[in-house]
N, C-alpha and C positions, 0 to 999 in steps of 0.2 A: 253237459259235463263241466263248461269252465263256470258255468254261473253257479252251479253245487258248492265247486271247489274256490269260489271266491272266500266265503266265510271263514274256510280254513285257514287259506291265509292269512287274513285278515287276523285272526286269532294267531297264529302261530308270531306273525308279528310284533302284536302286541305283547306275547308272553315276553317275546326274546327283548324289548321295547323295557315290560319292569324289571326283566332278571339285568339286564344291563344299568338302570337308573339304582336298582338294589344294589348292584358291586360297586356304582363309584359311591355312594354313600358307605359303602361299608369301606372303602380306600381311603377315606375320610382323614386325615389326622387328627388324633388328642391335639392338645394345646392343654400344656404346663404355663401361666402365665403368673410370673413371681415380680412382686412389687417389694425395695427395700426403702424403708421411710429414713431421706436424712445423710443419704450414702456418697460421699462423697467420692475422687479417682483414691481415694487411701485402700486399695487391692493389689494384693500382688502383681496380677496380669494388666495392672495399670501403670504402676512405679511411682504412684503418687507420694509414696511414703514407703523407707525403706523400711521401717518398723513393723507393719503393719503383718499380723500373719492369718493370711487367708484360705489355706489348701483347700477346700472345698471350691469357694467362689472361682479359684484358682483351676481345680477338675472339669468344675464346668466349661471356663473361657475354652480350655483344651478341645474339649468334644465341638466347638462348631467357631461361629466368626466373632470376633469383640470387636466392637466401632470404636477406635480411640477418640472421635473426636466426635459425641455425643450430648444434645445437650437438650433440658425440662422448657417447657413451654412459658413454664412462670418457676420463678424463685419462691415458690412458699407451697404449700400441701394443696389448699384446694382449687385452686384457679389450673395447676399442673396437673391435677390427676382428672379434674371437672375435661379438661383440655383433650387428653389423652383417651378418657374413655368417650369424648361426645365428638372428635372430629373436628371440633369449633374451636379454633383459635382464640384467646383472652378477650384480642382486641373484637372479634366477632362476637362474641356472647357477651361480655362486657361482666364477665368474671374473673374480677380480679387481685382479691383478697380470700383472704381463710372468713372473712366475714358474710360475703354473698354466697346465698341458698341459692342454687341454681336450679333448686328439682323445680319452681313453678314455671318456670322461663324453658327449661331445655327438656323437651316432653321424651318419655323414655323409650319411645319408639327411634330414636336416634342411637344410641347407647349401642356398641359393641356388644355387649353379652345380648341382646336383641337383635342384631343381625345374627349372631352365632344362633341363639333360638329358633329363629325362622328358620336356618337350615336346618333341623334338625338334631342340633348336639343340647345333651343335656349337663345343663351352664349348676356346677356349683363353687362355692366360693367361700373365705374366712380371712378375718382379719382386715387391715387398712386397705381398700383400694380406694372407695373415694374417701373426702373426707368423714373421721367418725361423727360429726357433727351434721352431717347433709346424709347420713347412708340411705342408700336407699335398695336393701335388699330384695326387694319385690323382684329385682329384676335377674334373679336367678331363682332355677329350681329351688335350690337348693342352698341354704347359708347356714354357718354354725351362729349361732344367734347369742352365747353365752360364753366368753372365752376367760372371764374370771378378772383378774384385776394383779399386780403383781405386787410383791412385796412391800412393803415401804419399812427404809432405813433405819435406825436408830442414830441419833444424835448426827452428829454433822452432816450437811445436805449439800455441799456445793459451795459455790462462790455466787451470792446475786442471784440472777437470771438461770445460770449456768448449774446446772445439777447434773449432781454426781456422788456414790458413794459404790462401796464396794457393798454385794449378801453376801450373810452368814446360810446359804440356801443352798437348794439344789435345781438345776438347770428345769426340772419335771415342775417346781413351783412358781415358774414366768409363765405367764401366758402364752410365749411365741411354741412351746412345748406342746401346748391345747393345739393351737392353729394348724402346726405339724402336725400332728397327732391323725385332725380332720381331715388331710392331704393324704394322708398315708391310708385312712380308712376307702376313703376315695376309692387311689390308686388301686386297692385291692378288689376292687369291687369289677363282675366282668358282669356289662353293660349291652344291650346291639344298638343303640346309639352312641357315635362318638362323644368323648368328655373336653367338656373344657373349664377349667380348673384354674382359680386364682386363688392365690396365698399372699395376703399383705401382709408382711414381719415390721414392725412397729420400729424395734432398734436399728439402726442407732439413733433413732429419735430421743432426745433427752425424757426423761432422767436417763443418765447414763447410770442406771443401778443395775450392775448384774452380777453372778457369783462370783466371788472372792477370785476363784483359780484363774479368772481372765484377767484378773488386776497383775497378776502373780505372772502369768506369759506375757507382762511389759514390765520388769521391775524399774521401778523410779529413776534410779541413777543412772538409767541406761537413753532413758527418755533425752529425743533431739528435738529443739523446740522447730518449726515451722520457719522456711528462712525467708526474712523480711528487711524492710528498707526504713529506717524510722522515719524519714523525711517522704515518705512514699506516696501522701496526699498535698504536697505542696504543691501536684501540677493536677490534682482534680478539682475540677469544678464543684460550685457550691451546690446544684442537685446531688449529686457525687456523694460529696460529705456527710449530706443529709441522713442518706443512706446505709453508709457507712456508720456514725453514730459513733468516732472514736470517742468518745467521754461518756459510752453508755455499758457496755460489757465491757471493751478493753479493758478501760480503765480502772474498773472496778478486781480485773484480772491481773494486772501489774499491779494493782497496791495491795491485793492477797499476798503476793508470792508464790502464786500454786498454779503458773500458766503449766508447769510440767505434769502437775497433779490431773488437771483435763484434759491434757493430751490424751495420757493414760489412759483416764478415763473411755475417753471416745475412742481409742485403739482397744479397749475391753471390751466394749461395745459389738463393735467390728466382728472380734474375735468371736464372741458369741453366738451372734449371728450367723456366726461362716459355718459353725458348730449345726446350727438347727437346718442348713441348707444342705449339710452334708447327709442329714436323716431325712431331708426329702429326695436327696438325689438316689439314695442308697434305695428309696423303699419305690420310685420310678425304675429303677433297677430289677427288682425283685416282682415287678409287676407286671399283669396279660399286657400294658402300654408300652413298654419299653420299646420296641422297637417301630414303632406306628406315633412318634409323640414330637409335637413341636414345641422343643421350651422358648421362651422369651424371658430375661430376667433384665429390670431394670430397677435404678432409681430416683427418686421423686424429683430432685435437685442433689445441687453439692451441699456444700457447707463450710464455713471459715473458722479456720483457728487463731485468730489473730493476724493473717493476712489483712492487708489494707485497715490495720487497724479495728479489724471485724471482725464478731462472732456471729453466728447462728448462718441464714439465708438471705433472703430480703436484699440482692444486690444484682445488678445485672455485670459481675464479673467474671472471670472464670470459675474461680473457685464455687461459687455459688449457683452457675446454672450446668456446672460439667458434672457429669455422673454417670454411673455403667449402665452397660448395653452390651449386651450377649444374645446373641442368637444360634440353636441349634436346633435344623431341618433338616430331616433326612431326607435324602437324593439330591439337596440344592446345596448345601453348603460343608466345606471341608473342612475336618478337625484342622484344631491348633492356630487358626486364621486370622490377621484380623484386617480391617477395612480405617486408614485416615482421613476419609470424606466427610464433610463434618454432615450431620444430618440433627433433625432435633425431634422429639418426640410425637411430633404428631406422624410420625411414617409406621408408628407401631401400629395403629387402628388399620389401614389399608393395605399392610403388609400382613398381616393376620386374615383379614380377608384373602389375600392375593394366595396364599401358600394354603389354606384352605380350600380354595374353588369355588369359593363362595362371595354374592355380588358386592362388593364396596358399594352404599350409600350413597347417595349423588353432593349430600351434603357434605359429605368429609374430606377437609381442606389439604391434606398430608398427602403425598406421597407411599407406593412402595416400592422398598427399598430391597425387592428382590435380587433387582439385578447384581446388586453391590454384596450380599449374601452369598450369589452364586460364582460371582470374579469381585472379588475384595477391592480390586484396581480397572474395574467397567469406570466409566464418564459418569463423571452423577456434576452437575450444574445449580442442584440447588444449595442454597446457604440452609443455615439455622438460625433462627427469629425466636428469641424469649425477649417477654412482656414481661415487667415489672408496675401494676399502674396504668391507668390511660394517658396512652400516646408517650410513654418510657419504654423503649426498643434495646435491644444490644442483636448487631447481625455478625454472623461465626462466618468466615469463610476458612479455608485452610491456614492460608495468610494473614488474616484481617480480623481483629474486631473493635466494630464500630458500636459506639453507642451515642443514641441519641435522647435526650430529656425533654419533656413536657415544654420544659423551659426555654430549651432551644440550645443547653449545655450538650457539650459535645466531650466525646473521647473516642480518641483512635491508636489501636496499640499493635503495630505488628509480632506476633503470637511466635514466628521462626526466629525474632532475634533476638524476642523479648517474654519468653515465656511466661516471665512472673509480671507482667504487664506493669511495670515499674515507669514507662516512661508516657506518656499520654505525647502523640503527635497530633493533636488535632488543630493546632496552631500552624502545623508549618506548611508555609504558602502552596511547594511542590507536590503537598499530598490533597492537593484540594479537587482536582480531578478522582482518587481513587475514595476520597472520601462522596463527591458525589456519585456515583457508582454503586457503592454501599449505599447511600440513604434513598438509592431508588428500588432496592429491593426491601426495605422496612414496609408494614402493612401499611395501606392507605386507609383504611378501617379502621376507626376505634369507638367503639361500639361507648356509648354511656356506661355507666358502672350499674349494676342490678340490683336491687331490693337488697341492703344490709340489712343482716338477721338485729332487731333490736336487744341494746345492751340489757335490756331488767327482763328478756326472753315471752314479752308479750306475744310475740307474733306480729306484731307491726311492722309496714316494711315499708322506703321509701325510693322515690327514682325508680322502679320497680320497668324495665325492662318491656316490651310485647313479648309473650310464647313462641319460643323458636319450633317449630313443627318443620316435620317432612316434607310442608309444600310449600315453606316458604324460607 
């Protein structure tokens, strides 16, 4: 009798065995994962700038946690985003400009939407995540491949570097519209694999060109410029200044006359974008995912208005490596939250795993940051480390930040009394204890710099890196 009745067991086992590995995969969460190119704390639910009108970006911070003190792995597009989707720190992969192709060096079996794969979720995607120069869509199901090209201006373009004008357009004729568009086609679509979904929105990536009516929700005379210190690099070092580049956009921006004109600008910018995020949140809403969906919305870096005498990124300051960070999980984290532990972008990769259920990669350097999701005020011990460069550091503590240069220039600016990091302490005798402190947690890795894509686009590459792989 019991040896008949073995097999049934055994079967009935195993059925109850896949009905149960069937329900957690089907418990699965979406993942919303929105990238903004360029985005500095100018958001309402930041206070970076009281000008600045965000209600959507603002909707979202509401529904779950915002990290106030979050910060890009690198100052500039592709070394931050190569960062964030591979796990590998700058200094580890030794990517460290918009100029190094990292696809031959960092094999795509590493790559987050490749973990997501393996488990199961079917990975589609549009617009900026990594760089447009390096993309490498293979590594999704699914990508919109063709998102169109956006207007270009008539007659006046900007100042220099700096571009900006208002269209005579309509919001449906930018591209970020397309990319929405493809999110929202997504969203509607009911699937029995879970989705996981990236949206890269381009603005406020310069050109600052977008319809007239966002020029119009910041009129000119109302524009407050940026507050600054003129003598504000008399205590930086000459790495520092380097960087900085005051006689290369400032300057060319004070002898316009038109610093208030790109304020503008880049607050229309904003504007816009807050616009196209409010028609994906709305159509997340309206969709089989809404309540089964993990958004994460981040951006690339910050960016300078004339602070420190600087435009664009490219700096290991605040302004240039701090930018949002939202996250909303259902069952883990509570509306309207938010978390001052400073944390930096690589805890997105392993934190997406983690809130998933699904394995973190053994290679991926980052941290998750669930805990601090789920109590905003849990212990969290780690700093935030952006590269600029090999062997150029700046490390985030609540308190502190420190930066270190190639060169062995130094700056240390306490961030509680000195928010707009106006005074550089890295002279003075009694902080040489808390500065070495800080420079023991900067990486001790700094990987060579990787294959620069050549300038006349032969395909030629030099210094060229070993392939970073899984097993090594």
């Amino acid at each position: 009798m019991k040896s008949h009745r073995f097999p049934w067991v055994v079967a009935v086992l195993l059925l109850a065995a896949g009905s149960m590995l069937h329900a957690a995969e089907e418990a699965r969460p979406n993942v919303l994962f929105i990238a903004v190119d360029d985005l500095n704390d100018w958001v309402g639910f930041l206070d970076g700038n009281t000008q600045t009108i965000t209600p959507n970006l603002d909707r979202l911070a509401a529904r779950g946690v915002t990290l106030t003190r979050a910060y890009c792995a690198a100052p500039l597009c592709n070394p931050s985003r190569t960062a964030l989707m591979s796990g590998l720190r700058p200094s580890t992969s030794g990517v460290y400009t918009n100029g190094n192709d990292f696809r031959p060096a960092i094999g795509e079996e590493l790559m987050l939407t490749t973990a997501f794969r393996k488990a199961g979720y079917y990975t589609a995607g549009a617009g900026k995540i990594y760089h447009e120069r390096f993309a490498r869509h293979a590594e999704w199901d699914d990508y919109l491949e063709d998102h169109g090209r956006d207007p270009e201006p008539t007659g006046d373009k900007g100042v220099g570097g700096i571009k900006f004008a208002p269209l005579d357009c309509q919001d449906e004729d930018l591209r970020e519209w397309k990319l929405v568009d493809y999110a929202i086609r997504q969203l509607q679509q009911t699937r029995e694999q879970p989705l996981f979904l990236t949206v890269g929105l381009f603005k406020p990536h310069m050109p600052w060109n977008v319809p007239r009516k966002y020029y119009d929700l910041h009129p000119l005379d109302t524009i407050v410029l940026p507050e600054i210190r003129e003598d504000d690099l008399t205590d930086v070092p000459p790495a520092g200044i380097a960087m900085a580049k005051p006689d290369g956009d400032h300057r060319q921006i004070l002898d316009s006359g038109r610093w208030k004109e790109a304020v503008q600008a880049y607050l229309a910018a904003i504007s816009f974008t807050d616009v196209q995020i409010g028609r994906l949140l709305d159509a997340l809403d309206q969709s089989p995912c809404r309540d089964n969906t993990v958004i994460v919305l981040w951006g690339d870096h910050g960016w300078h208005l004339g602070e420190k005498q600087h435009w664009r990124k490219f700096t290991l300051w605040e302004e240039a490596t701090r930018a949002p960070l939202i996250w909303v999980a259902p069952g883990v984290t509570q509306p309207g939250t938010h978390s001052d532990r400073p944390v930096d972008f690589m805890s997105i990769f392993p934190t997406l795993t983690d809130l998933a259920g699904i394995p973190t990669p053994e290679h991926v350097e980052g941290k998750s940051i669930r805990s601090l999701l789920a109590n905003p005020e849990a212990h969290w011990s780690e700093p935030a480390i952006t590269t600029y460069g090999q062997n150029n550091h700046a490390v985030r503590t609540e308190r502190w930040r420190y930066i270190r240069y190639a060169n062995g220039d130094e700056e240390l600016y306490d961030e509680l009394a000195d928010p707009h990091e106006w005074t550089n302490l890295a002279g003075r005798s009694d902080l040489v204890d808390v500065k070495e402190k800080l420079a023991a947690l900067l990486p001790t890795l700094n990987a060579p710099e990787i294959g620069r894509e050549a300038a006349a686009g032969n395909g030629n590459r030099r210094g060229r890196r070993a392939r970073v792989t899984a097993d090594n």
